[in-house]
N, C-alpha and C positions, 0 to 999 in steps of 0.2 A: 351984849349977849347974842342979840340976834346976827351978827357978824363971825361968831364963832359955831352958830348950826351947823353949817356945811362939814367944818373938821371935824365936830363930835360926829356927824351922821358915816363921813366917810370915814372918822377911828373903827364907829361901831363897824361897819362892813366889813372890816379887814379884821375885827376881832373874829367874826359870825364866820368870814370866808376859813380863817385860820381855823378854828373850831370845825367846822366841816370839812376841812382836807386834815386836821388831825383824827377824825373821829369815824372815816369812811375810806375807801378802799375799792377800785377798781380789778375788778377780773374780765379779760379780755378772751375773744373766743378760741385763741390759739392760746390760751396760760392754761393752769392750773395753781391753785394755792393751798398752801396750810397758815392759820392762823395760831400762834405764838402767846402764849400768855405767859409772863413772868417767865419767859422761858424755854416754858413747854411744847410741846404740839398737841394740837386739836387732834382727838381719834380720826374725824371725818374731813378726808381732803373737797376743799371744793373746787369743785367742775364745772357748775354753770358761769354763765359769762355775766357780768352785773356790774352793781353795785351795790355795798355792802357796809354795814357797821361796824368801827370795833371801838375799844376806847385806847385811849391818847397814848404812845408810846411816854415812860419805857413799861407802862403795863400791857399791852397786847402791841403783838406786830405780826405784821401780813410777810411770808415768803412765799415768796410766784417763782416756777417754771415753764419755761415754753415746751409744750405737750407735742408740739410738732416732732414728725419723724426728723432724724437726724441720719446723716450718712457718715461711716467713718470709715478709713481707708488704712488698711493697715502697712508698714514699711517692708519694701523687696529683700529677700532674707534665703541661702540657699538653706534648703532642709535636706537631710538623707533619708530615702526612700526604704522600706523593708528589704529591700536586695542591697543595699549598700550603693544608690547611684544618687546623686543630686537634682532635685529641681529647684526653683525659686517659683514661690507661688505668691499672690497677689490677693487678700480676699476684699470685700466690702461688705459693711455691714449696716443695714437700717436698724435705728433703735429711737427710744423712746420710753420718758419719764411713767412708769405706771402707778410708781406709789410714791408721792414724794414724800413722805411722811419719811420712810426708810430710807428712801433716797440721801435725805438732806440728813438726816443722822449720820449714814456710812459716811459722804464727800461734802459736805457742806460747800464747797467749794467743785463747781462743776467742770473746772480744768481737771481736777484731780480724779472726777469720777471720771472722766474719759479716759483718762491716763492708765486707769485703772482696768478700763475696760476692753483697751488697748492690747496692757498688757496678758490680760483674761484670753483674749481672740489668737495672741503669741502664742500661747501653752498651750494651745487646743490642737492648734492648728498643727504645729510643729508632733504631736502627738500623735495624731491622728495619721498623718502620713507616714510618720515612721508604721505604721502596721498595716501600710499597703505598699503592693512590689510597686516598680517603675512602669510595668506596660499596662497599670490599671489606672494610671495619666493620660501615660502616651503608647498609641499600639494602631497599627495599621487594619486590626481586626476588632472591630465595633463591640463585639462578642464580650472582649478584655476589658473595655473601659470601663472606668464604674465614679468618672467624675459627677453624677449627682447623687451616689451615693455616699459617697467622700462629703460632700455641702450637705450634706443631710445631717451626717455624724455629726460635723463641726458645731452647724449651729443648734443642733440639741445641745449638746454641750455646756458650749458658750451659756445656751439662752437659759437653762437650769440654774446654774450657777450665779447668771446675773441676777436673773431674777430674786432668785433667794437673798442674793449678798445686798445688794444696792438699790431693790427696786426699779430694774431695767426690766423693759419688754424690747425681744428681736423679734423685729416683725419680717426682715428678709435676711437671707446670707449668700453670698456666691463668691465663687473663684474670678477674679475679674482678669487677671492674666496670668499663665504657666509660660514658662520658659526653662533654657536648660543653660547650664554654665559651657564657656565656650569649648570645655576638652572632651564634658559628656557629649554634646553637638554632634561633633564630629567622629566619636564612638557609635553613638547612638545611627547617626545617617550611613554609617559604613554598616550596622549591623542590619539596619532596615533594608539596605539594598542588598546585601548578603541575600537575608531571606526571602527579599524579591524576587533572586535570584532562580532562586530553590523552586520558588512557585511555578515562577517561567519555567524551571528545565522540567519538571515533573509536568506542567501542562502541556510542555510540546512533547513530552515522550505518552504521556496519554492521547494527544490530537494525532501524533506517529500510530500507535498502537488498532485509533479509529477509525484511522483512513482506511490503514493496514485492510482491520477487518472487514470496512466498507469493500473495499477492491477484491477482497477475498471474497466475499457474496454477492456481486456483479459480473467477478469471470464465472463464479459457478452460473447465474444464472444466463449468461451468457452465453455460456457451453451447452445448456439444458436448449436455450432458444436456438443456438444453430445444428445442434443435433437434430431436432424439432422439424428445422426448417429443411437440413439434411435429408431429413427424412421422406418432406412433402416432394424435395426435387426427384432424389429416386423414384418414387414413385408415381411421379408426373413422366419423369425418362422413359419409366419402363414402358406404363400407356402408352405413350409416343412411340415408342419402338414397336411395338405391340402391333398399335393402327396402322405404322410405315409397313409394317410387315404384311400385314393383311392389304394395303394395298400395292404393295409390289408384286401379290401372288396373282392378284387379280390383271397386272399392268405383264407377269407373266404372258399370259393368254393372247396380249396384243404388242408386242416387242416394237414393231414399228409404231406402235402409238406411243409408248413408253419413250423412242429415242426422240421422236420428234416433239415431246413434250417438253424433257434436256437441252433439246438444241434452242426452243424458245425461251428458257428459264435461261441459258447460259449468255444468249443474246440481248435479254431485257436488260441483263448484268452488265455485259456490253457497253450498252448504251445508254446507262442510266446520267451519264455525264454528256454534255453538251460535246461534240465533237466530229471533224468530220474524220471519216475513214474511208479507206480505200484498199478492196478486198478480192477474192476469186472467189467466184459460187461453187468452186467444186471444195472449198474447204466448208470445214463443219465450224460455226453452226450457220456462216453464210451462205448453204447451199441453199438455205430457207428461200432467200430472195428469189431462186430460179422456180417456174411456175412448175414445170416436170416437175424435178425433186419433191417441191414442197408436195403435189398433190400424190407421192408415189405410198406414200403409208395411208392414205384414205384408201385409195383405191384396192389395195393390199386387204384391207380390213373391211371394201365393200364385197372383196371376193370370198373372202373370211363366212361374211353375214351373209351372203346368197347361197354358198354351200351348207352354212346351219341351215338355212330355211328347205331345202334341198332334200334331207334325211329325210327317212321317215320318221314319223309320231314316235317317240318312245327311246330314241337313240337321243344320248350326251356328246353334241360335238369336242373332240380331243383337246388336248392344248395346242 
């Protein structure tokens, strides 16, 4: 008897361990479960992470989900746009078990609820763009596009519908690539540089038009400043002319002082350059050099000044 303890202790353990892995049940922090009786489901899915009792299959059983987002990527597929042009869109979509209760009822089989959901994101999608043009994809003017308004549509959508049918939650959705078939391409790039085109010729005919106008109100005011300036010269001339005149009436009175002032002006001018010359004092204005000549208009003009002094009081000597 005593040789057989060990087996009966280690039968019993394997009874107790069997017993308690039939009778308990793990829930992990990334699952979710519903527990199964004869069948059925439990109203209240559970959430928290544990361990948990139930009794021995086939009268209760545990079904788990992983409550983890999930990303699903839908297949490249050309669609026609409300104008009648093709693009091929691309979306992605995060989701996520929120009721498995209903979940495992609609797909019991989780291939099939993707497949499902797959094809839920097809229909939306394809729909959806049919009732926007092509340049609220693709358009050179920011203004046009309305790609997150288009992801917006979809995944309400989508997530309405999932939710209600299967117990899915969309927790993201977007366009993950647009593209265009190879014949739109190169319609599309011909039409965008068209309109480039347009841009460019109406911007240089407005930049033409500006300069235009610039140049227009630069000679005007250009014409205003040299008339202006015009003005100041006449009027500086006339002065001048004016003062020249008043002192030539005055250089009247003294002729010989007036040419020998000429001959000195005319000979500084002369000589303003390094050079030598060689001259006759009876010519003008080198008569300067000769002591006679030069001193013969002083002299002139000191007989001038002795005869004013000469009159009487009261008398204006002549010119």
């Amino acid at each position: 008897m005593p040789s057989r303890l060990p087996s009966v202790l280690a039968g019993i353990a394997l009874v107790v361990v069997l017993g308690v892995y039939m009778c308990c049940f793990q829930v992990r922090t990334t699952e979710v479960a519903v527990l199964k009786t004869f069948g059925r489901m439990s109203d209240e899915p559970i959430t928290q992470a544990g361990l948990y009792w139930r009794l021995p299959w086939p009268i209760q059983d545990p079904v788990k989900f992983d409550r983890r987002i999930r990303i699903l990527e839908d297949m490249v597929e050309e669609t026609p746009t409300a104008d009648g042009k093709n693009v091929t869109v691309t979306t992605y979509t995060g989701w996520r078990v929120a009721d498995p209760k209903l979940f495992h009822t609609a797909y019991p089989d989780e291939t099939e609820a993707e497949a499902a959901l797959r094809t839920k994101i097809r229909t939306h999608k394809k729909a959806v763009i049919g009732q926007h043009r092509f340049a609220e994809f693709v358009s050179t003017d920011p203004q046009e596009r309305k790609l997150p308004q288009i992801e917006k549509k979809m995944m309400d959508l989508v997530a309405a519908e999932a939710r209600k049918e299967f117990g899915v939650e969309i927790r993201f959705f977007g366009i993950k690539k647009l593209g265009l078939p190879a014949d739109v391409t190169k319609t599309i790039f011909e039409y965008m540089k068209a309109e480039q085109n347009r841009r460019a010729t109406r911007y240089e005919a407005e930049g033409k038009a500006k300069a235009q106008e610039i140049l227009s109100e630069a000679k005007r005011k250009n014409e205003l400043i040299m008339a202006a300036a015009q003005f100041n010269v006449d009027s500086i001339e006339a002065e001048g002319r004016r003062r020249v005149g008043e002192i030539y009436r005055s250089f009247a009175e003294y002729p010989e002082l007036r040419i020998f002032l000429d001959k000195l002006r005319a000979l500084e001018e002369t000589l303003s350059n390094r050079m030598t010359l060689i001259f006759d004092t009876n010519t003008i204005p080198a008569d300067l050099f000769d002591a006679e000549q030069r001193m013969a208009p002083a002299k002139g003009l000191k007989l001038d000044l002795d005869a004013a002094e000469a009159k009487p009081v009261g008398e204006v000597p002549g010119p």
